[in-house]
Kinemage of the C-alpha trace (Angstrom):
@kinemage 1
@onewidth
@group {chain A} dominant
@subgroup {mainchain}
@vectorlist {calphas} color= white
{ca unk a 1} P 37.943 -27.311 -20.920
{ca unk a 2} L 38.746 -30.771 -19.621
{ca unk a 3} L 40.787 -33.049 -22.727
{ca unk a 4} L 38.879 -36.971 -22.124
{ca unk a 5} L 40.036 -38.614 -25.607
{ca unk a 6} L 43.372 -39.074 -23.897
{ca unk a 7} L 41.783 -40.843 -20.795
{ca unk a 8} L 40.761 -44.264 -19.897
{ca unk a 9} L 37.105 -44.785 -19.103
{ca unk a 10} L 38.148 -45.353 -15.290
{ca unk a 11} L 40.176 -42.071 -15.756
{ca unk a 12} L 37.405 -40.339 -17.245
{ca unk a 13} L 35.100 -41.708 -14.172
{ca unk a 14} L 37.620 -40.521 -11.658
{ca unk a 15} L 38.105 -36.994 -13.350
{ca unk a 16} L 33.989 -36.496 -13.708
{ca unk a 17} L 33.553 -37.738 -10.099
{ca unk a 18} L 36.684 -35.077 -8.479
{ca unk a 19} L 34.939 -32.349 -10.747
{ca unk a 20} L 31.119 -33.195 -9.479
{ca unk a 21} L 32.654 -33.177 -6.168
{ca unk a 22} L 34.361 -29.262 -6.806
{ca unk a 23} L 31.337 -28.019 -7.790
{ca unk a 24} L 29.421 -29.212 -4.968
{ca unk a 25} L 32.020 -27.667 -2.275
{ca unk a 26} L 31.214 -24.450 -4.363
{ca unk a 27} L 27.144 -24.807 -4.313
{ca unk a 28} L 27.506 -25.582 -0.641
{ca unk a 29} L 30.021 -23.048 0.177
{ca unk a 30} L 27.368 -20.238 -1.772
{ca unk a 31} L 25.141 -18.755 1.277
{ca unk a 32} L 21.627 -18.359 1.268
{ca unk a 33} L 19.682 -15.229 -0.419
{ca unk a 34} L 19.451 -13.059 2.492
{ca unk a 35} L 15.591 -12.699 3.323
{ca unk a 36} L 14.051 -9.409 2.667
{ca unk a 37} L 12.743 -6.828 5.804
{ca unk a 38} L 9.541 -5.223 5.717
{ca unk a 39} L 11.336 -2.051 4.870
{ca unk a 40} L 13.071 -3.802 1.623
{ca unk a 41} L 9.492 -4.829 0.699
{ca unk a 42} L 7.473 -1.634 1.148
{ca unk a 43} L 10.459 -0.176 -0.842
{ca unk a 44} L 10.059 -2.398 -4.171
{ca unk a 45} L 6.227 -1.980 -3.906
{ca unk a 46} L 6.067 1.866 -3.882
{ca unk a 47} L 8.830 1.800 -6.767
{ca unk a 48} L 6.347 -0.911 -8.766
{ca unk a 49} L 3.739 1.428 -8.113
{ca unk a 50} L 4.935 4.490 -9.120
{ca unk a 51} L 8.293 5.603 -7.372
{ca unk a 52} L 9.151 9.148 -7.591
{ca unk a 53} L 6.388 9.653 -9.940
{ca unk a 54} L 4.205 10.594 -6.805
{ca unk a 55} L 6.623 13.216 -5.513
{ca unk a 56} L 7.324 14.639 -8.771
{ca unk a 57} L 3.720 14.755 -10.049
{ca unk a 58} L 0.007 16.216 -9.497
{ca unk a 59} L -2.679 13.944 -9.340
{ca unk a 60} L -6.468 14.346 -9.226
{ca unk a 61} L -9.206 11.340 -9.318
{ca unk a 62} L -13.007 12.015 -8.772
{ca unk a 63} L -14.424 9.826 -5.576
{ca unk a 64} L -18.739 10.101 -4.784
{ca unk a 65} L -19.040 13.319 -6.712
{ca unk a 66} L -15.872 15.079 -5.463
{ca unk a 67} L -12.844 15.816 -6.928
{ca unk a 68} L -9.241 15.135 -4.659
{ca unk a 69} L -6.574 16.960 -5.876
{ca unk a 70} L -2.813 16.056 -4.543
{ca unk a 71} L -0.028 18.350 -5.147
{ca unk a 72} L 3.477 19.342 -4.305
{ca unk a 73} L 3.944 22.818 -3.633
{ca unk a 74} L 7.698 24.187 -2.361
{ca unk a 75} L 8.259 20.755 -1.060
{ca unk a 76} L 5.229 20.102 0.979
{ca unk a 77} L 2.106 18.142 0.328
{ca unk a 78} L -1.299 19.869 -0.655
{ca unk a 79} L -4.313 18.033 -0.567
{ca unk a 80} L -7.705 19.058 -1.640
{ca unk a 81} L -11.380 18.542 -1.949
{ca unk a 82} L -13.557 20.041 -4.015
{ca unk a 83} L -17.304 19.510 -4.617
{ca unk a 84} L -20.863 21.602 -4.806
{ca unk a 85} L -22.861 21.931 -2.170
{ca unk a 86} L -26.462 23.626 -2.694
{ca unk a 87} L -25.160 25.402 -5.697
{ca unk a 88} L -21.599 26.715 -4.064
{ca unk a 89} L -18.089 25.358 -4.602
{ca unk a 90} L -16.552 23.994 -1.302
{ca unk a 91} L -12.568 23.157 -1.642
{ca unk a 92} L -10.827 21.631 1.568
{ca unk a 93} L -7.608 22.213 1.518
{ca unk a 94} L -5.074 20.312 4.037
{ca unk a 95} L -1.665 21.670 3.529
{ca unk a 96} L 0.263 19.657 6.657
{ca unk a 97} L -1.259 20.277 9.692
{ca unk a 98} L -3.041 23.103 8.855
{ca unk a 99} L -6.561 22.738 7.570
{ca unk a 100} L -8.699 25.309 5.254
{ca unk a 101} L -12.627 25.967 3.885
{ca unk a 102} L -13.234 27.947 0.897
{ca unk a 103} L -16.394 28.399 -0.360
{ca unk a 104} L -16.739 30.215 -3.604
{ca unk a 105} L -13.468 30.952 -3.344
{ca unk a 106} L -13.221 32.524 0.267
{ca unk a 107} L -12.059 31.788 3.062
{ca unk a 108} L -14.598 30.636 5.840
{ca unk a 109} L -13.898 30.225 9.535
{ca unk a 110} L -14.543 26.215 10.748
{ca unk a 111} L -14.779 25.364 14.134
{ca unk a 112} L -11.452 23.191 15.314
{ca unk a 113} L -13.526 19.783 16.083
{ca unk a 114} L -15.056 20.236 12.731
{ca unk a 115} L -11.757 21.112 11.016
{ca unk a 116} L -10.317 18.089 12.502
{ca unk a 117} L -13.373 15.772 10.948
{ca unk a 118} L -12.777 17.403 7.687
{ca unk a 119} L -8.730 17.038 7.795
{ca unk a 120} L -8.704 13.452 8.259
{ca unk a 121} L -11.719 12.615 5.585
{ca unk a 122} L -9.528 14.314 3.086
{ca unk a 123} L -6.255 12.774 4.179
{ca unk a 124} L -7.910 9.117 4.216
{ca unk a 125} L -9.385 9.137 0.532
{ca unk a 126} L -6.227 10.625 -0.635
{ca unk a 127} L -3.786 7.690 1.510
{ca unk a 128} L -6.015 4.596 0.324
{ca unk a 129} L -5.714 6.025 -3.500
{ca unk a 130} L -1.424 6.474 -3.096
{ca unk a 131} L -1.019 3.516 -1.850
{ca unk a 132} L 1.387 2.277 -1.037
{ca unk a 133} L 3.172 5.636 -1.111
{ca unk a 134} L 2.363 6.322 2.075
{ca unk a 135} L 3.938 3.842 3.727
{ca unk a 136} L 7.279 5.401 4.271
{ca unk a 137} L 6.006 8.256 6.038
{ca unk a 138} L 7.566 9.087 9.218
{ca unk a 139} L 4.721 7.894 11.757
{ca unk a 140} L 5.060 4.352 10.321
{ca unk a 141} L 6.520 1.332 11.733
{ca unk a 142} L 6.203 -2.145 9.342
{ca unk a 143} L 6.625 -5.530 10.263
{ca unk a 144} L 6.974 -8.289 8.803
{ca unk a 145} L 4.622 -11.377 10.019
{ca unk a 146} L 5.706 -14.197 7.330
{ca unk a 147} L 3.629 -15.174 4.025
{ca unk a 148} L 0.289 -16.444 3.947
{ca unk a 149} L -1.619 -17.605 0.896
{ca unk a 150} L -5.449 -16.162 -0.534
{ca unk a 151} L -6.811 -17.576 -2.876
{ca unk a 152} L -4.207 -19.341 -4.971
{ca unk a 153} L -0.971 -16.687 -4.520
{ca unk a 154} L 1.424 -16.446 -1.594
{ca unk a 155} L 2.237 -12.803 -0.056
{ca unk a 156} L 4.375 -10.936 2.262
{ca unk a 157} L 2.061 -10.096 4.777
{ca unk a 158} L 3.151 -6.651 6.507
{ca unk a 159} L 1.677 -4.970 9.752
{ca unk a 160} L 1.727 -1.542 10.037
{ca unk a 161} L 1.230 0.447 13.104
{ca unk a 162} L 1.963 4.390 14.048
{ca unk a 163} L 4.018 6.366 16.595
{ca unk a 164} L 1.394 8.856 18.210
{ca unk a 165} L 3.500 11.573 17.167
{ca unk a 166} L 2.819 12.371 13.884
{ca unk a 167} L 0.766 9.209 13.729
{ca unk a 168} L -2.537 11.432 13.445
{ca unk a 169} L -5.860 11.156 15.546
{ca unk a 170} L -6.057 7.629 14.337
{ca unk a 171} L -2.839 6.610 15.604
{ca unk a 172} L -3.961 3.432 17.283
{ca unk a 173} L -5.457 1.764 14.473
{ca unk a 174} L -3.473 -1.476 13.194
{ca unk a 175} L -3.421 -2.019 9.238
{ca unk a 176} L -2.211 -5.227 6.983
{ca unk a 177} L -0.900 -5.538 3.586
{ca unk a 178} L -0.689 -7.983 1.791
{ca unk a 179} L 2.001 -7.943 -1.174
{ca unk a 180} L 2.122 -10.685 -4.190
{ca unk a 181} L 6.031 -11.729 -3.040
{ca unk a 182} L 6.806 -11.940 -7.367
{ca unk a 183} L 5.300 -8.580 -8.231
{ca unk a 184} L 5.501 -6.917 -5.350
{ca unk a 185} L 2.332 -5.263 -5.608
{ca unk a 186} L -0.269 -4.645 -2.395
{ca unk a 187} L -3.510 -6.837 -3.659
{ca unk a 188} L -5.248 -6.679 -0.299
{ca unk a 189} L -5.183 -4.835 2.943
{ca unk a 190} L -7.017 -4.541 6.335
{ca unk a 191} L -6.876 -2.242 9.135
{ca unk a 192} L -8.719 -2.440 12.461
{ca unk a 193} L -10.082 1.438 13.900
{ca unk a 194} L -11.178 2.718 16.681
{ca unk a 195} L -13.783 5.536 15.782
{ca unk a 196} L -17.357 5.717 15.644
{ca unk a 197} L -18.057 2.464 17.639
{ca unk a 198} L -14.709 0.675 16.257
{ca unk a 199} L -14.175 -1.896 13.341
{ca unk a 200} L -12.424 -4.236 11.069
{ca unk a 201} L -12.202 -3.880 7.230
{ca unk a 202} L -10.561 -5.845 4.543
{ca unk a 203} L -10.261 -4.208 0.584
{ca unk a 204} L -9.402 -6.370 -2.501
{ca unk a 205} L -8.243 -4.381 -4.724
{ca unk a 206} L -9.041 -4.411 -8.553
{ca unk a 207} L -9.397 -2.848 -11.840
{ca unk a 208} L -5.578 -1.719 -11.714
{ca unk a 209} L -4.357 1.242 -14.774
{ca unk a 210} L -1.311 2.433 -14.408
{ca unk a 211} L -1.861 6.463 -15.118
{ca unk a 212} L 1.280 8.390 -16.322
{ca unk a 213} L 3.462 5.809 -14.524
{ca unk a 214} L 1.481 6.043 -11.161
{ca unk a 215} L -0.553 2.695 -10.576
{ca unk a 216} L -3.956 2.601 -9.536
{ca unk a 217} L -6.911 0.580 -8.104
{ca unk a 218} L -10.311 0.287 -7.260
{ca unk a 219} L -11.593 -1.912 -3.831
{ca unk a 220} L -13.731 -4.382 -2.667
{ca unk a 221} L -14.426 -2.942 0.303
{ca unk a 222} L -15.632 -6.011 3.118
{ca unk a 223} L -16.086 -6.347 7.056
{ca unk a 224} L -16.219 -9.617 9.066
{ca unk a 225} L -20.119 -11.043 9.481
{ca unk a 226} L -19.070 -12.004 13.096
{ca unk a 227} L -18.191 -9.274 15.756
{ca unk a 228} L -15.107 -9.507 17.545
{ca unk a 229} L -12.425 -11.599 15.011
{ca unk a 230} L -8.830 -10.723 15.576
{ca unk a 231} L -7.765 -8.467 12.893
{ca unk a 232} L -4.944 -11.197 11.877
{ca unk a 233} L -7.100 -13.789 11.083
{ca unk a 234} L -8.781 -11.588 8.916
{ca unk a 235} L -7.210 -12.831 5.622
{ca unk a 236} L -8.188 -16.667 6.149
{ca unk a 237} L -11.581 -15.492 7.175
{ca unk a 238} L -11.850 -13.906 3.517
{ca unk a 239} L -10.391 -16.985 2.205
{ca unk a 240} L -13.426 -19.075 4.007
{ca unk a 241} L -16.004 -16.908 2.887
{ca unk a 242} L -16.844 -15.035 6.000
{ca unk a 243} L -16.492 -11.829 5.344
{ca unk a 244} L -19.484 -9.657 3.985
{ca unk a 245} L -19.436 -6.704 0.868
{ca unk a 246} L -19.772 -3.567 1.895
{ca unk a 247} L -19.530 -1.305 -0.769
{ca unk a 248} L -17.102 -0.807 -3.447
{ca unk a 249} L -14.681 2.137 -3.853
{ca unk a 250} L -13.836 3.489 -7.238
{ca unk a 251} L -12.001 6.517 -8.483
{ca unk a 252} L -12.795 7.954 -12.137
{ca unk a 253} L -11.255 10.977 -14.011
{ca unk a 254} L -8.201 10.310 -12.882
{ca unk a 255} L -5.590 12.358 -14.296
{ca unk a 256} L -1.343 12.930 -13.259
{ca unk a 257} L 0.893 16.078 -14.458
{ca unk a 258} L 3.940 17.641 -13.699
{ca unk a 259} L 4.245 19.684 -10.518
């Protein structure tokens, strides 16, 4: 500590002036927080979410009257349907690329286009309801585009695309996430697909519960009211009031246990 009672006031002037001036060579010589990369971002969202609590737990939520069911089983990723149908059990099952029918318990033979349909419903309803787990799976390739502000909150805004190999038949479509930049939580997202005539939609989410460590939400689901908007601009057009609700997508029963 610096002795003053010793010191003249011009002394005292001098020495406060020389040690202002050290500290502000040291401020100056400090460099910048390094801004994060999508990657870094994506990263502390899935561990706010959840972390390895999705690899080392089961989880099962009820969606429209059927039950998903996601487990891990010798390392590998089983998801499942389940629901009645005219008075008999159905369970999809999609262990990795393989895709299975039981009904009542045994096994039925479905024809490979129909397979395919039934694959990727299951897959979808179970990657919207990890999110944003998913989002470090090998297929996926995250950019960042900047910040932009909804509503009253700034967040990392991240484009997400997929390589065609192992990207799945939708491998084409573009999504967007949107992640609060303090929480680092997804709020929104919005993907643009190509199926069945093409589209845009946006999802608020809402109603978050963290179950058993594993957060999640319910949507807003919305589509532009004009055709043709590009799928970037989709944000600000939510912001403006120009997008339309579609329906709204919540999960009940939802319960997570040890593998």
């Amino acid at each position: 500590m610096v002795d003053f009672t010793n010191m003249n006031k011009t002394q005292r002037m001098k020495r406060v002036f020389l040690i202002g001036i050290f500290f502000l060579a040291l401020a100056c010589n400090e460099k910048p927080p390094k801004p994060l990369t999508a990657q870094e971002i994506v990263d502390k969202s899935i561990e706010e979410s959840g972390g390895l609590n999705y690899e080392k737990n089961a989880t099962s939520f009820v969606f429209r009257d059927k039950k998903y069911v996601s487990e891990n089983v010798q390392g590998k990723k089983v998801l499942k349907r389940i629901f009645e149908l005219d008075s008999t059990q159905i369970m999809d099952v999609k262990n990795g690329n393989d895709f299975e029918r039981y009904m009542n318990d045994s096994l039925v033979a479905v024809p490979d286009t129909m397979a395919v349909k039934y694959a990727n419903s299951v897959n979808s309803v179970h990657y919207f309801a990890r999110l944003p787990y998913g989002l470090n799976d090998g297929a996926v390739n995250k950019e960042l585009l900047g910040k932009e502000i909804i509503g009253d909150k700034e967040y990392y805004k991240i484009k997400v695309t997929f390589n065609q190999q192992g990207g799945g038949d939708d491998f084409d479509d573009i999504y967007l996430y949107w992640i609060d930049i303090e929480t680092f939580k997804p709020e929104y997202l919005a993907y643009d697909f190509q199926v069945n005539g093409g589209g845009q939609r946006f999802r608020k989410a809402y109603n978050e519960r963290y179950v058993n460590g594993i957060r999640f939400v319910d949507y807003e689901n919305y589509k532009p009211k004009n055709e043709g908007t590009d799928i970037l601009q989709i944000g600000l057009l939510f912001d403006k009031g120009e997008l339309e609700l579609l329906s709204k997508i919540e999960l009940t029963d939802i319960t997570v246990t040890p593998n």
